[in-house]
PAMARMI-632512 format. One record per residue (C-alpha): x, y, z; residue in one letter. Coordinates in steps of 0.05 Angstrom, whole numbers, plus 5000, padded with zeros to 4 digits. Last residue first. Example, Ala and Ser with C-alpha at 12.3 -4.5 7.8 and 13.67 -1.06 7.14 Angstrom:
REM residues 2
ROVEX      X      Y      Z   res
ROVEX   5273   4979   5143     S
ROVEX   5246   4910   5156     A
//
This chain:
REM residues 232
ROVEX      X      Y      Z   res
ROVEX   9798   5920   1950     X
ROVEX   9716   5940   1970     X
ROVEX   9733   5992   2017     X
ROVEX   9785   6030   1991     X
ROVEX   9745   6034   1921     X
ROVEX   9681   6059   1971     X
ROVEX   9743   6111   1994     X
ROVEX   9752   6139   1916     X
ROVEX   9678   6140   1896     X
ROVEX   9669   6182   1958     X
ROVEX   9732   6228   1944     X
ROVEX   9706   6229   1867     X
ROVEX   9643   6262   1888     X
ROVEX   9663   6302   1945     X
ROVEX   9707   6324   1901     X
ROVEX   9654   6353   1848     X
ROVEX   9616   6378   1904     X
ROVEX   9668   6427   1911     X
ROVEX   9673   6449   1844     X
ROVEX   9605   6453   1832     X
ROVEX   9599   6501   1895     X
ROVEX   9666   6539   1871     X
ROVEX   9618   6553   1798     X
ROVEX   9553   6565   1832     X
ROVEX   9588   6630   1871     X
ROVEX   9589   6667   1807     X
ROVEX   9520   6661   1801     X
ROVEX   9503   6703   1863     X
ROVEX   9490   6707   1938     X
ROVEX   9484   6632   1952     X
ROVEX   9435   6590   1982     X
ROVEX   9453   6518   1986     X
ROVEX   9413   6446   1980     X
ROVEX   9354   6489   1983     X
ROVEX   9290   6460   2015     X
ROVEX   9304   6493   2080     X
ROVEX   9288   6553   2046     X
ROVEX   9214   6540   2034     X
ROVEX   9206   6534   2105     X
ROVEX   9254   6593   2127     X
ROVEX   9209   6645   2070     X
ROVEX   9246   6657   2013     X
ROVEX   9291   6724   2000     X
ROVEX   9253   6769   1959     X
ROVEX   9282   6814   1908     X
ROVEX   9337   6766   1879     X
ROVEX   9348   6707   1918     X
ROVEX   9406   6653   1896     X
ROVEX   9376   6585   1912     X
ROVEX   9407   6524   1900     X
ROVEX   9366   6463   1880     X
ROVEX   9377   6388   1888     X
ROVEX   9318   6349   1849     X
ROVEX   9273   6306   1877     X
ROVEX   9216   6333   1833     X
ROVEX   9187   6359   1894     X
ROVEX   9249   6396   1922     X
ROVEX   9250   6416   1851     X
ROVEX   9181   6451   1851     X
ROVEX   9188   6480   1915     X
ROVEX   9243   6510   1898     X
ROVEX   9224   6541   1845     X
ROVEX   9152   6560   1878     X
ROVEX   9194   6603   1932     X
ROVEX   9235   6645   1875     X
ROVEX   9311   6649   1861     X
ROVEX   9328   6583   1823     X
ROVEX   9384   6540   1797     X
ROVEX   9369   6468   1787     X
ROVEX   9422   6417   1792     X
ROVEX   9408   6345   1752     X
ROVEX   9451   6276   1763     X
ROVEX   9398   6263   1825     X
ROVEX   9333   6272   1777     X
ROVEX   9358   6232   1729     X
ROVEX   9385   6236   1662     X
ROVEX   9357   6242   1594     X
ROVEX   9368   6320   1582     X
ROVEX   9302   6329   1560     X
ROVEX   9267   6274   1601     X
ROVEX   9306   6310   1663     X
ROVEX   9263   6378   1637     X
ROVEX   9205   6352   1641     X
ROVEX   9211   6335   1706     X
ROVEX   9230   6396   1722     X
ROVEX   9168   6424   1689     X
ROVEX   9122   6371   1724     X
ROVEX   9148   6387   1797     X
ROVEX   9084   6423   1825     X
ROVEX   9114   6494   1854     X
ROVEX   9108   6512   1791     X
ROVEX   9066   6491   1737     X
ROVEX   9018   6445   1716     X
ROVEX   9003   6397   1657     X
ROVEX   9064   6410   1625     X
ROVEX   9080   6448   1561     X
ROVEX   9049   6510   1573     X
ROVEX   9105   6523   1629     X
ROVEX   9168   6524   1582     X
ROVEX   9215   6488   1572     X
ROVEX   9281   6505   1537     X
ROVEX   9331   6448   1512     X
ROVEX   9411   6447   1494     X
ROVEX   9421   6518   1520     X
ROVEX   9480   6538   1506     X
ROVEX   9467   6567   1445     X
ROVEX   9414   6611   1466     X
ROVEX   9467   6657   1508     X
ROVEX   9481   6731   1452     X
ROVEX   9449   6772   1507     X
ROVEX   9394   6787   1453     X
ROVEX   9382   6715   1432     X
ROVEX   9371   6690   1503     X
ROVEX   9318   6754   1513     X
ROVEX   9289   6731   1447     X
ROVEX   9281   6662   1463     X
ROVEX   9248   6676   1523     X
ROVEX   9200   6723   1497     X
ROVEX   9175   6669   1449     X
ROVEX   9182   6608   1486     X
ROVEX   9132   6638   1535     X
ROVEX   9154   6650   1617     X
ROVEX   9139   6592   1655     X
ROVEX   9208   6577   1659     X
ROVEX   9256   6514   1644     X
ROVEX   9320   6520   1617     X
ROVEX   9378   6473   1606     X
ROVEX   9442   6463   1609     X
ROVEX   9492   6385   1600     X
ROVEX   9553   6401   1629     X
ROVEX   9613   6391   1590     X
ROVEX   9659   6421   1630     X
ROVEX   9676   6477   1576     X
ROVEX   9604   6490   1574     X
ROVEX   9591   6490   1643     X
ROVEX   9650   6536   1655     X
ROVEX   9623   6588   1598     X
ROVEX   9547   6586   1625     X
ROVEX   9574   6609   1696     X
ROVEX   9625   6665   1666     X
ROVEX   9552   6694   1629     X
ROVEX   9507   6684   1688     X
ROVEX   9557   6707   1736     X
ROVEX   9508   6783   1759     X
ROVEX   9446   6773   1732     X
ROVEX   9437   6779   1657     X
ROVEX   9406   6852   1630     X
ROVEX   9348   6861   1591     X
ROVEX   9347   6910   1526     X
ROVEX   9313   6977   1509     X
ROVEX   9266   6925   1464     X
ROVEX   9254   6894   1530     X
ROVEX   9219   6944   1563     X
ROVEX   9179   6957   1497     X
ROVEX   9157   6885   1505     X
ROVEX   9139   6896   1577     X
ROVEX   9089   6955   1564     X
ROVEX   9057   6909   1515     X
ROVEX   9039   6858   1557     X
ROVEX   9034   6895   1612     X
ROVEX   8971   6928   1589     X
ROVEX   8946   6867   1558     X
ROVEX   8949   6838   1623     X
ROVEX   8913   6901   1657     X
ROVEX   8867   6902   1600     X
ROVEX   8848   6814   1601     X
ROVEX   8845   6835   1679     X
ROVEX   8793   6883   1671     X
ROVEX   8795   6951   1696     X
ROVEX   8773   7006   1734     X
ROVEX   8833   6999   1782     X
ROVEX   8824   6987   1854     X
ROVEX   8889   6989   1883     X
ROVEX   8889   6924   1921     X
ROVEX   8833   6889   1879     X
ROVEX   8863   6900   1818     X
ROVEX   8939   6891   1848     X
ROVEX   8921   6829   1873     X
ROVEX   8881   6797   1818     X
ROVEX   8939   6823   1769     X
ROVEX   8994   6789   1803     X
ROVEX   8957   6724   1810     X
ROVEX   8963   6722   1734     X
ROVEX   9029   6742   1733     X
ROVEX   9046   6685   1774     X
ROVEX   9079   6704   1837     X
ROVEX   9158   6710   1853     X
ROVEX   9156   6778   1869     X
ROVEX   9081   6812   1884     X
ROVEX   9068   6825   1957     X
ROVEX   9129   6839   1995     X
ROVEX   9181   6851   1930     X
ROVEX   9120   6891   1903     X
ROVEX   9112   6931   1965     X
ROVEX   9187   6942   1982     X
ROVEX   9191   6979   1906     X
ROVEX   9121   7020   1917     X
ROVEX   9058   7014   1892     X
ROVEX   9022   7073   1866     X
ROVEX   8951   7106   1840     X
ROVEX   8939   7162   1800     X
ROVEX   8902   7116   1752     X
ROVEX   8946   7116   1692     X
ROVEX   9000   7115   1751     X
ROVEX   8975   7039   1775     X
ROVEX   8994   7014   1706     X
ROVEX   9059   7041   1703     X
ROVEX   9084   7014   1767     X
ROVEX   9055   6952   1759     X
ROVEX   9103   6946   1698     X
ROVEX   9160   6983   1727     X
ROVEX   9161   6922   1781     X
ROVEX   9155   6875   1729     X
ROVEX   9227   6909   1704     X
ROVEX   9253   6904   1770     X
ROVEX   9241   6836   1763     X
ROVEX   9276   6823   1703     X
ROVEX   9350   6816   1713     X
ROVEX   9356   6752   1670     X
ROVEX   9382   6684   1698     X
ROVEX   9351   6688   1766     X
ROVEX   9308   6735   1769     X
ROVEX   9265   6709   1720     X
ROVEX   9297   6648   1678     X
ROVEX   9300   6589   1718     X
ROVEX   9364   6551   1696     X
ROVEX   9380   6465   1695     X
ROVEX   9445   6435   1710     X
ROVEX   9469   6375   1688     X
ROVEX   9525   6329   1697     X
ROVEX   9524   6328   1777     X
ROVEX   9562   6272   1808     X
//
């Protein structure tokens, strides 16, 4: 039976990505150039931010380097945040049920400690988190499995007692490699069928994790009930 469940944090815990969205936005007007909403969930959501940039250089063909068009976003992001960032729809109820149920929760995004911390702070959530970790603490990052991993060392269970919620492609890869049951619960872009397939479930929002749970839950104890049967 599932005791732990690990979060993603773009998309998927925090309503961010149409916030990267305004970011590219902004930084192709200084140059009277534009991307549009159905472009950047095409071309841009769920990519490294890094990767981001190359594209969007090349694509719109800004005079700039990519330290300037990071830096750019950089701080464009942080005033972004300062207006405050919004949790997806069932994160709150979601965190409350695993903490009554004694879940164990942790996080695990590439994002920096730094920003992610203070998003958690500013929606009042850090204290349920019993561990955060971050990309620049493994040795790669998604869709390889080391930050999952990582994050079962945390929580000192194994891979099959863990649950990882995510909404992006290398997420889910990066369980399904870990060996890790994931659900997916899309936000912009809806994973391609391959990448799907490696979901356990995909669901349409938070809220929806909590009747999963539930279920699985009596699978759980309806197994361990009927191998009883068997063995007396």
């Amino acid at each position: 039976m599932k005791n732990t469940v690990i979060f993603d944090l773009d998309g998927l815990l925090i309503d961010t990505e149409i916030i990267s969205y305004w970011l590219y936005r902004d930084l192709t007007a200084v140059y009277d150039k534009t991307i549009s909403l159905e472009e950047y969930a095409r071309d841009y959501s769920g990519k490294t931010e890094t990767d981001n940039m190359k594209r969007i250089l090349a694509v719109c063909d800004l005079p700039i380097s990519m330290e300037e068009g990071l830096a750019f976003v950089t701080e464009k992001e942080k005033e972004y945040f300062t207006q405050g960032v919004a949790l997806k729809t069932g994160a709150r109820e979601l965190l409350t049920y695993l903490h009554e149920h004694q879940y164990k929760i942790l996080l695990a995004s590439s994002s920096t400690r730094p920003r992610a911390e203070g998003v958690l702070e500013q929606n009042g959530i850090r204290a349920y988190f019993s561990h955060l970790v971050f990309g620049a603490e493994v040795k790669r990052g998604k869709p390889f499995p080391d930050i999952f991993l990582k994050a079962c060392e945390y929580a000192k269970e194994a891979p099959e007692k863990c649950l990882v919620l995510e909404d992006s492609e290398a997420g889910i890869q990066a369980a399904y490699a870990a060996g890790i049951d994931v659900i997916c619960i899309p936000d912009m872009k809806v994973p391609a069928e391959a990448t799907g397939k490696m979901a356990t479930a995909q669901l349409s929002s938070l809220h929806d994790v909590i009747p999963w749970l539930e279920e699985h839950a009596r699978e759980a104890k309806d197994c361990t009930a009927m191998k009883g049967t068997i063995q007396t």
